[in-house]
LOSELUM-436032 format. One record per residue (C-alpha): x, y, z. Coordinates in steps of 0.02 Angstrom, whole numbers, padded with zeros to 5 digits. Example, Ala and Ser with C-alpha at 12.3 -4.5 7.8 and 13.67 -1.06 7.14 Angstrom:
REM LOSELUM-436032
[node [00615 -00225 00390]] [node [00684 -00053 00357]] 
//
This chain:
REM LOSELUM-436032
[node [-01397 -01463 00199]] [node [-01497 -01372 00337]] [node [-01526 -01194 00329]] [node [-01441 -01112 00485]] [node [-01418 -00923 00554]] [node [-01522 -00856 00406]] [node [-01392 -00890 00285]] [node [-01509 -00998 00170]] [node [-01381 -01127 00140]] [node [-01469 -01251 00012]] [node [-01418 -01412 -00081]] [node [-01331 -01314 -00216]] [node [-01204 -01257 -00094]] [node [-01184 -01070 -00139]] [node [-01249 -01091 -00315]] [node [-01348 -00924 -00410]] [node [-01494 -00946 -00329]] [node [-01436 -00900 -00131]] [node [-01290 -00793 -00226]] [node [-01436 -00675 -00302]] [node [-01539 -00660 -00132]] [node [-01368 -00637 -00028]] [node [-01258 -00548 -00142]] [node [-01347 -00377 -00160]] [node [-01226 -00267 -00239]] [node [-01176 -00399 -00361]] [node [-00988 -00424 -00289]] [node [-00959 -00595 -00389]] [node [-00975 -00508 -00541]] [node [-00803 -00403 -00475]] [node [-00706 -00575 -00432]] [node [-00776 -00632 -00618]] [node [-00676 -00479 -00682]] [node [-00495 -00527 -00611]] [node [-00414 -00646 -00756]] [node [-00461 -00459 -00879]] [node [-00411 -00333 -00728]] [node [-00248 -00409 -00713]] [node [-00209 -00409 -00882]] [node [-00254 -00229 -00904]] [node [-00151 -00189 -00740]] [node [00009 -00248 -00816]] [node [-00022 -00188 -00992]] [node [-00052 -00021 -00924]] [node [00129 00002 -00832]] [node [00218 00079 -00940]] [node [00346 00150 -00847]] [node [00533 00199 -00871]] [node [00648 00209 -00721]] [node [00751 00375 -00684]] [node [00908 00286 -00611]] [node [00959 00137 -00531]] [node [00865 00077 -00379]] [node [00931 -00034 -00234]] [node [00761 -00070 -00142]] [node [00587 -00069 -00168]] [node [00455 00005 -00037]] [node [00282 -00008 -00055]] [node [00161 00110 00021]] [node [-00033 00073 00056]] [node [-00171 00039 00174]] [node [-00292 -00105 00212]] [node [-00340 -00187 00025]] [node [-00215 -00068 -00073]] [node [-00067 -00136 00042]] [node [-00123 -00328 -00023]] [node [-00028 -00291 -00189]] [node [00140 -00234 -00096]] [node [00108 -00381 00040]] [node [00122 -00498 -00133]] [node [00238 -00427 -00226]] [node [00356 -00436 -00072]] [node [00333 -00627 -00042]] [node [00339 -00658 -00222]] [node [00519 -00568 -00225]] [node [00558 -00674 -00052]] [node [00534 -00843 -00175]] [node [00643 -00761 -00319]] [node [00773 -00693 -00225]] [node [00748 -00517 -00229]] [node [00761 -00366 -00249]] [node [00747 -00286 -00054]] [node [00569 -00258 -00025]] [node [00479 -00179 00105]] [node [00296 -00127 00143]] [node [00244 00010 00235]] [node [00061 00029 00312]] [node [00029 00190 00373]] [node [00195 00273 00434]] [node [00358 00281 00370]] [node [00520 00300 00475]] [node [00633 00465 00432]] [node [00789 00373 00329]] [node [00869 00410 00180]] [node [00778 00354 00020]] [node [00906 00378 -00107]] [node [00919 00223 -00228]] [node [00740 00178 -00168]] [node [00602 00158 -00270]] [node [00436 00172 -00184]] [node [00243 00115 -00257]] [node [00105 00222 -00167]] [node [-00062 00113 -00182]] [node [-00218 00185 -00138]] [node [-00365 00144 -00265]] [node [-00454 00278 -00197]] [node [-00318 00399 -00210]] [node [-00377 00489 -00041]] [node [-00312 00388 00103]] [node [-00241 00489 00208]] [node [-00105 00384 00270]] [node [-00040 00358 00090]] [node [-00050 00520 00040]] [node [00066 00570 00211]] [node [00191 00416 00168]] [node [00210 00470 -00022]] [node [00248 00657 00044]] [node [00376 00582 00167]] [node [00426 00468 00044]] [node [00487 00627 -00070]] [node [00553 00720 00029]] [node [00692 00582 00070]] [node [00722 00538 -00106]] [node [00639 00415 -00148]] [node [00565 00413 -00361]] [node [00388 00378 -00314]] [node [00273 00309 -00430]] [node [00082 00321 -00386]] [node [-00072 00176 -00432]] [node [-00227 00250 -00391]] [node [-00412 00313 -00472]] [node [-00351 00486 -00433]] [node [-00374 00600 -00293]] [node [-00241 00686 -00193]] [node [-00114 00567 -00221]] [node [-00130 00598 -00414]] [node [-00097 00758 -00381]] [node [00060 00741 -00248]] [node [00135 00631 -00373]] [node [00107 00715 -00520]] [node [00158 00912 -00431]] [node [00320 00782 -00400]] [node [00337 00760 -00586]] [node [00318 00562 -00538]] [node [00235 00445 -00634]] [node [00057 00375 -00611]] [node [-00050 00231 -00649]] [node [-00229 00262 -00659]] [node [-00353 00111 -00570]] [node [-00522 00119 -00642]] [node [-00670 00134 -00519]] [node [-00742 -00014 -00407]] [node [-00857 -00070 -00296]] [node [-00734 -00063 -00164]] [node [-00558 -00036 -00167]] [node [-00516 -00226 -00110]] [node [-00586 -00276 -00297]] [node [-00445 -00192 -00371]] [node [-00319 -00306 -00298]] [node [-00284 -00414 -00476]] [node [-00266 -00228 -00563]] [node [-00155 -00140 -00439]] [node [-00054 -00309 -00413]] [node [00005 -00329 -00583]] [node [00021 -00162 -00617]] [node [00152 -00158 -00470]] [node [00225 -00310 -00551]] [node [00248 -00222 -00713]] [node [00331 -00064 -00635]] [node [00450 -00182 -00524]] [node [00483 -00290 -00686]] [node [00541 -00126 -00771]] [node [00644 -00051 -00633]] [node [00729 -00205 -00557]] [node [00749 -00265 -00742]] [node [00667 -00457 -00683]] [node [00608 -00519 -00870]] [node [00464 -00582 -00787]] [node [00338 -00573 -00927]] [node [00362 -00760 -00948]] [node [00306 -00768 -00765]] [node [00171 -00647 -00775]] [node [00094 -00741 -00935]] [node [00081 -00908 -00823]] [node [00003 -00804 -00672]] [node [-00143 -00729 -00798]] [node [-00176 -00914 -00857]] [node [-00165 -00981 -00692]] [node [-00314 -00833 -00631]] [node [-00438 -00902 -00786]] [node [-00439 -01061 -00723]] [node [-00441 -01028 -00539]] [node [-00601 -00943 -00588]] [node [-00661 -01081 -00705]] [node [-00652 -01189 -00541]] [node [-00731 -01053 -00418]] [node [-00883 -01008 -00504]] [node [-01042 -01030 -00413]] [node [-01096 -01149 -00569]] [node [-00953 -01275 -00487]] [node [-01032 -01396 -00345]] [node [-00940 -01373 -00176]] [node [-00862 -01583 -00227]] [node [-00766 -01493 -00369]] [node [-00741 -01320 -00329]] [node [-00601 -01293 -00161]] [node [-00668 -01125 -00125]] [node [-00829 -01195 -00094]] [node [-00779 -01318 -00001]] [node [-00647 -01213 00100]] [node [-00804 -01082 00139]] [node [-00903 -01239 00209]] [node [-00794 -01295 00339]] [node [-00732 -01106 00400]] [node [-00902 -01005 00383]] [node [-00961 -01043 00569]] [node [-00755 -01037 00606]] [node [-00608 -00909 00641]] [node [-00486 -00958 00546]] [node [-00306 -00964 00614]] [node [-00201 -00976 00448]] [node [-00026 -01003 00454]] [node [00132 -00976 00306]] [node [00288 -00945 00278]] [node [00387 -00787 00218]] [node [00329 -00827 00045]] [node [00150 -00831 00082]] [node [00136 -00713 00219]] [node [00058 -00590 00091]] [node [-00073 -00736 00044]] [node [-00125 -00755 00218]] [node [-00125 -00573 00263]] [node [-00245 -00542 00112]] [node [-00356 -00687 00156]] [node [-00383 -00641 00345]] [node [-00413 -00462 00292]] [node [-00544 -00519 00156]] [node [-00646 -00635 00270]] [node [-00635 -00449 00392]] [node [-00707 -00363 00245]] [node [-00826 -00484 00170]] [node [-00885 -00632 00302]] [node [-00887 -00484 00437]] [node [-00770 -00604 00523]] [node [-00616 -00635 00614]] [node [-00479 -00712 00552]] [node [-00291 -00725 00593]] [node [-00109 -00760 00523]] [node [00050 -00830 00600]] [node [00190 -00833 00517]] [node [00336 -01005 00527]] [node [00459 -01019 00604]] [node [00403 -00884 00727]] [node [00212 -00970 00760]] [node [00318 -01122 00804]] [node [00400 -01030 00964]] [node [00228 -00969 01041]] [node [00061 -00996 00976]] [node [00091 -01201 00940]] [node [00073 -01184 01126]] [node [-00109 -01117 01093]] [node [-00178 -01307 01007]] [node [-00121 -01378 01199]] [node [-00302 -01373 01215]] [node [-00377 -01335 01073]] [node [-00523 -01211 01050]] [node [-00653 -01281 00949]] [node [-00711 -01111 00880]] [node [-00523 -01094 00777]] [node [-00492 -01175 00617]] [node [-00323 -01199 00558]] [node [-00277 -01176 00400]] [node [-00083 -01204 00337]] [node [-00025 -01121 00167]] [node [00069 -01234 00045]] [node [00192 -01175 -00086]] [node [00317 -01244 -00202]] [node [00432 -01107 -00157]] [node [00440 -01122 00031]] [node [00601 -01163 00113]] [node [00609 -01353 00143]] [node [00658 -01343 00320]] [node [00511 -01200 00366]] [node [00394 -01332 00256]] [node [00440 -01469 00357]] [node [00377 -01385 00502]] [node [00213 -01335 00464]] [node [00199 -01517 00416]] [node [00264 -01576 00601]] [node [00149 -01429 00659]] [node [-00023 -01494 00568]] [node [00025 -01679 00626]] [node [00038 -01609 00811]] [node [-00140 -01512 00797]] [node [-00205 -01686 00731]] [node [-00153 -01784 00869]] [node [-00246 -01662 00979]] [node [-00413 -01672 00887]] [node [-00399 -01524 00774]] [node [-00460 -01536 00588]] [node [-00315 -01461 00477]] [node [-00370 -01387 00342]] [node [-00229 -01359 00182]] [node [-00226 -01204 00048]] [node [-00121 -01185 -00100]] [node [-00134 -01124 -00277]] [node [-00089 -01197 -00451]] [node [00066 -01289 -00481]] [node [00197 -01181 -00578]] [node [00316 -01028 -00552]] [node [00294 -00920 -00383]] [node [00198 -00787 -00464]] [node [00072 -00892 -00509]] [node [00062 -01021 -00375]] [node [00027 -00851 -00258]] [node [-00097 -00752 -00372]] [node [-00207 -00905 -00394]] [node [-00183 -00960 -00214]] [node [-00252 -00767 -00168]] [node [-00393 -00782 -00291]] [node [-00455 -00944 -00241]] [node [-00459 -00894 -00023]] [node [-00539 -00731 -00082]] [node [-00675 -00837 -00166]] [node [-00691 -00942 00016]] [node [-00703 -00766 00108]] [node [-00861 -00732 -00038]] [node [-00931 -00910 -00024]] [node [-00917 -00869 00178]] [node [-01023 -00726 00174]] [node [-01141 -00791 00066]] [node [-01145 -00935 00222]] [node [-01180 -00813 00317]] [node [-01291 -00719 00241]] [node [-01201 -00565 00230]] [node [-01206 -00437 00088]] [node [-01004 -00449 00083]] [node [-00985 -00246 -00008]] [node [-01046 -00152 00131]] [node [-00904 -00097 00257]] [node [-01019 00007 00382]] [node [-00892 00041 00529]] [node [-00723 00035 00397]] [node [-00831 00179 00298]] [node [-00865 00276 00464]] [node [-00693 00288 00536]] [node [-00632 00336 00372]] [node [-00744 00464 00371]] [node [-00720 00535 00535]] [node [-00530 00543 00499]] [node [-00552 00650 00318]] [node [-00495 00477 00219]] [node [-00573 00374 00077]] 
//
């Protein structure tokens, strides 16, 4: 293959060699870490609920709000309990029966720290997930319990620890025996990875081959309630690692306005349609009528989906695997995919971390 744009693209097709020259803060050694991280983040919730809840609310921002945007379209598949995810403001309501998850890896964002306060004050029994910082300190002034992240590179490689850590809380206060569920997810993350590593030729290995066709792309992804928290992780790690745009639509609601965008199709989109076991067969259906319409008008249509098995697992490896495309993208691109120059400098200018 050619080399284009700089990003040294060579017949191994993202193999060590452009991974060492590209990768300069050594992020693949982070996604190598998952299968162990989420282990350790559902061994570590130990957690004992003070009452009965109704609902579930998770609070978070950007890479810390991926966990709550899973856990809430794994529930969707399962069948509950209530779940809903807040990102950055929370209405004034009465919290009683509620129990609420405050994610922030960092433990300073500032929007986190303001919904956990609110969250309080309602009623709500909060329990905080974080390295530390002032929402340690909120929730443990609160008498609340905490789970303590360790440190990352960024707080996006935390994901597989805050998730399942989050799933172990939920399993303990909704009373879900999902440990069966949560065994097949960790098996189904080692051999995602044993796929995805950059020993794995692009022929056998889907992230690869996913990154090839999207890295000079903007991927328009498209899902269903039960992966809507798959595709709002992906886009948001192709923003924070390709330095690139992506975007999700959510069936049956894409199918009422932007279908009407593939009239004429825009050769710089890609779409790509998220499978999974658990979707509803009628919303299934129609992303199938939907990828047969954007063929007829030229469009390549490309498919995601994770390992066979229960919803848990099919979604956590389905995540893992797109994050490794939004890696194997920047290395395309020939983008160091840690940095987050502007992210870092808006936070900064606004007193968050």
């Amino acid at each position: 293959m050619k080399e284009e744009g700089g990003a040294g693209i060579m017949r191994d097709q993202f193999g060590p060699s452009l991974i060492s020259r590209v990768d300069r803060s050594d992020v693949y050694s982070s996604y190598a870490e998952w299968p162990e991280l989420a282990a350790r983040g559902f061994s570590s919730a130990a957690y004992e609920p003070r009452e009965k809840h109704r609902r579930l609310a998770v609070l978070g921002m950007g890479g810390s709000a991926s966990a709550g945007d899973i856990i809430s379209s794994w529930l969707a598949a399962r069948g509950g309990p209530e779940t809903v995810v807040y990102k950055g403001f929370l209405p004034a309501m009465d919290m009683k029966g509620t129990l609420a998850i405050a994610c922030s890896a960092s433990g300073g964002t500032m929007e986190t720290i303001q919904m956990t306060k609110a969250a309080l004050a309602n009623g709500a029994e909060v329990v905080g997930v974080s390295s530390g910082g002032a929402l340690r300190k909120d929730i443990e002034a609160a008498a609340m319990a905490h789970i303590p992240v360790p440190e990352a590179k960024a707080p996006r490689y935390m994901l597989p620890f805050m998730l399942f850590a989050c799933v172990g809380v939920v399993n303990s206060a909704f009373g879900l025996s999902a440990e069966g569920e949560v065994g097949d997810a960790l098996a189904s993350l080692k051999r995602v990875w044993a796929g995805a590593r950059a020993e794995v030729p692009a022929p056998r290995n889907t992230s690869k081959a996913l990154a090839l066709r999207l890295w000079k792309q903007t991927p328009k992804v498209y899902g269903t309630r039960v992966t809507r928290g798959v595709g709002l992780r992906f886009c948001n790690a192709v923003n924070e690692n390709a330095k690139a745009n992506a975007f999700f639509e959510e069936a049956p609601e894409a199918m009422h306005n932007d279908v009407e965008t593939w009239e004429a199709p825009h050769r710089a989109f890609s779409p790509v349609i998220l499978k999974c076991s658990a979707d509803d067969r009628m919303l299934a259906a129609r992303l199938g009528w939907f990828a047969s319409a954007l063929r007829r008008k030229g469009a390549v249509v490309l498919t995601a989906e994770g390992e066979k098995g229960p919803p848990l697992a099919e979604l956590v490896s389905m995540v893992y695997r797109l994050d490794m495309v939004s890696y194997y993208m920047a290395m395309a691109r020939g983008v160091d995919p840690l940095p987050t120059r502007l992210l870092t400098s808006l936070r900064h200018r606004l007193g968050s971390s």
